[in-house]
C-alpha positions as CSV (number, residue, x, y, z in Angstrom):
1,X,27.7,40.5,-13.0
2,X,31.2,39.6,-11.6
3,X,32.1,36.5,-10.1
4,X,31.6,38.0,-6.4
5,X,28.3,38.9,-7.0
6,X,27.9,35.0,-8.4
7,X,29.5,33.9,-5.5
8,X,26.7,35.3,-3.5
9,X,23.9,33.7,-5.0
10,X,25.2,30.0,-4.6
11,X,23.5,28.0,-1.8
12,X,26.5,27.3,0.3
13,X,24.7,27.6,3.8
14,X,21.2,25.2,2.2
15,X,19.8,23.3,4.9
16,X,19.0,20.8,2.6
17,X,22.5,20.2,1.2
18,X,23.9,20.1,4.5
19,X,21.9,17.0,5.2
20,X,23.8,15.0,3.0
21,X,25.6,14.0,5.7
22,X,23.5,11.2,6.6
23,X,25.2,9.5,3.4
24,X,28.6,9.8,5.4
25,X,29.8,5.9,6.7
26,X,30.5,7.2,10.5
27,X,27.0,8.5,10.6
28,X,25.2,4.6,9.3
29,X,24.6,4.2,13.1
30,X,22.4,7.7,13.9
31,X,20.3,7.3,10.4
32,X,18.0,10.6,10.4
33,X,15.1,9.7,8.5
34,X,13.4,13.5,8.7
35,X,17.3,14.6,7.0
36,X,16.4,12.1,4.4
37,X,13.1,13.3,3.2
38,X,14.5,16.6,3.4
39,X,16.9,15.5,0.8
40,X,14.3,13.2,-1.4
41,X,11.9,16.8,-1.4
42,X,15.6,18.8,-2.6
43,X,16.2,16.4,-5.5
44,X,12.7,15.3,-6.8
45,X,14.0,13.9,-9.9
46,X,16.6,11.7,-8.8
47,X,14.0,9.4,-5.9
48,X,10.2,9.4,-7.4
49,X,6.9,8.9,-5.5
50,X,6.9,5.4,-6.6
51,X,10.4,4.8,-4.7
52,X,10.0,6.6,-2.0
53,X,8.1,4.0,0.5
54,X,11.3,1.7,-0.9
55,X,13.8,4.2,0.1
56,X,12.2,4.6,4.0
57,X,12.4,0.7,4.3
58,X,15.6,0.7,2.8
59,X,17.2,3.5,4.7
60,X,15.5,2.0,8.0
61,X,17.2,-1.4,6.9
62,X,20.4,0.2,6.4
63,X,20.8,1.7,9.8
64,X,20.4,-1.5,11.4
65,X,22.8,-3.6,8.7
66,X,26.4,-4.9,9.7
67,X,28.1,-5.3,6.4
68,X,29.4,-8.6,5.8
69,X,33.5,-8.7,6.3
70,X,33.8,-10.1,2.7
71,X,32.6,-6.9,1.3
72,X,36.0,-5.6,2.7
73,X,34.6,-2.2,3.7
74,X,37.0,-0.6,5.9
75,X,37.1,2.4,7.7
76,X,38.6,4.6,5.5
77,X,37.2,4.3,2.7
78,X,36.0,7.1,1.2
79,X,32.2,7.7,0.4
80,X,32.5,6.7,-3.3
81,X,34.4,3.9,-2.6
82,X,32.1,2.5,0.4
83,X,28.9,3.6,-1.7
84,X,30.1,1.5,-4.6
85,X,30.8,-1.9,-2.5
86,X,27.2,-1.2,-0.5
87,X,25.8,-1.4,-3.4
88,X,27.2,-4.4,-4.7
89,X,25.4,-6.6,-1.4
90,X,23.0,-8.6,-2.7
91,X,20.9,-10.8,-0.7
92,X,19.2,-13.9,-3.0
93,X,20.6,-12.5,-6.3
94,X,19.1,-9.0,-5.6
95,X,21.1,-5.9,-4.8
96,X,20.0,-4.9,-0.8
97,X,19.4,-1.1,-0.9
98,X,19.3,0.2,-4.9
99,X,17.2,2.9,-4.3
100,X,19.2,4.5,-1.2
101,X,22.7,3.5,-3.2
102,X,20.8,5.7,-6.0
103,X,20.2,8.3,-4.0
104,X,23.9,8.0,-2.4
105,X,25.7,7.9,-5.4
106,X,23.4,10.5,-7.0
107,X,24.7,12.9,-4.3
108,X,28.0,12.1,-4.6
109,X,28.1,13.3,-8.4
110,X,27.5,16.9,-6.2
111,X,30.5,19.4,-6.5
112,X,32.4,19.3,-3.0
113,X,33.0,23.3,-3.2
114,X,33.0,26.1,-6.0
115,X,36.6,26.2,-6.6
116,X,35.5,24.6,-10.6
117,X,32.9,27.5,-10.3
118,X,35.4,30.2,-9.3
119,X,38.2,28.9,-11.9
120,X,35.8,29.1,-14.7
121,X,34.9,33.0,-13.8
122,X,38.6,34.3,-13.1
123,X,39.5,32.5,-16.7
124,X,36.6,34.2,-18.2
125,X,37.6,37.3,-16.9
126,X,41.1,37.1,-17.9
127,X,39.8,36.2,-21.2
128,X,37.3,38.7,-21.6
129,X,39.2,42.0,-21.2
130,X,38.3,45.5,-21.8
131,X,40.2,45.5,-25.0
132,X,38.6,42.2,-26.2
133,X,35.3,42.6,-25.1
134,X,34.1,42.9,-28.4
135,X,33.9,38.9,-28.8
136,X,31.0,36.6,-29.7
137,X,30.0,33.9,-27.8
138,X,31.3,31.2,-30.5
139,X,34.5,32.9,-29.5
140,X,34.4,32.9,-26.0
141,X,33.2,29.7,-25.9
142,X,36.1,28.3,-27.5
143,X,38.7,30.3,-25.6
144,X,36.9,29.0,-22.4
145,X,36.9,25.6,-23.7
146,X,40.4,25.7,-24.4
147,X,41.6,27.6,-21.1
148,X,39.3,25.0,-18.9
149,X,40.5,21.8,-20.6
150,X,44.0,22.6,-21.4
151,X,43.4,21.1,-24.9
152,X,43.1,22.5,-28.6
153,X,39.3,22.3,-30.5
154,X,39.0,22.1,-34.1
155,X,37.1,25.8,-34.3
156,X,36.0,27.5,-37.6
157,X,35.6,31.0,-37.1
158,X,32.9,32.5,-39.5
159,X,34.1,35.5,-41.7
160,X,32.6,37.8,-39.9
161,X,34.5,36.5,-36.8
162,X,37.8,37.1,-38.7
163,X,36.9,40.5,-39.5
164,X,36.2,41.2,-35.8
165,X,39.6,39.3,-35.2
166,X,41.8,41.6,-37.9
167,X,39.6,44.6,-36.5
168,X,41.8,43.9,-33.1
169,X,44.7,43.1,-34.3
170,X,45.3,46.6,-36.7
């Protein structure tokens, strides 16, 4: 399978990714609770049952909340950054919204796009040529390793890997 036909099968047009949006600042005002659940019920494992009632009284809270000026949240601060001082507003020595700054920052860990995706294929395929398609995965997955990263690994190719290696080379 080549990287187009990958490309294909990722979900870039989910209606359920696209409502991460509600976690955008500009939108605090026009909180969507029905784009919420849809994006609990997408990532069961990051908000469980037990929170969820939390998360709706948090989220409802939220919408309504003016952030105190010494949090120094401005207007353009990114996501990240306005997620992170969110959650550090604490009302009687307890943080206001953890579950919905879990959730938040949970999403934010999300790739923006492919292009990590797309890199990793064209390297694999400039690596993995008709002439040295004859490699074992230990191999490849050094090569890869060393062509993503830009740095060196301590590898120990087996002997049979260094017969496959001379086979190439004569």
């Amino acid at each position: 399978m080549g990287t187009r036909e990958l490309y294909h099968l990722l979900p870039l047009q989910d209606e359920e990714l696209k409502s991460i949006d509600i976690l955008e600042p500009t939108k605090k005002k026009s909180g969507d609770w029905e784009k919420e659940e849809k994006l609990v019920k997408t990532f069961p494992n990051v908000i469980s049952n037990d929170e969820y009632d939390q998360l709706n009284e948090e989220f409802t809270a939220y919408t309504l909340w003016e952030p105190p000026t010494a949090l120094g949240i401005a207007k353009t601060d990114t996501p990240d950054t306005y997620w992170n001082k969110v959650s550090s507003h604490e009302s009687n020595g307890k943080p206001c919204f953890p579950t919905l700054c879990k959730l938040a920052k949970a999403m934010l860990i999300l790739p923006h796009s492919n292009a990590a995706v797309e890199r990793a294929f064209r390297n694999l395929n400039l690596i993995k040529t008709a002439q040295i398609s004859s490699l074992d995965s230990p191999m490849l997955n050094a090569l890869m390793h060393i062509s993503l990263r830009k740095t060196t690994v301590k590898f120990q190719p087996t002997n049979e890997t260094r017969k496959k290696a001379r086979h190439l080379i004569t």
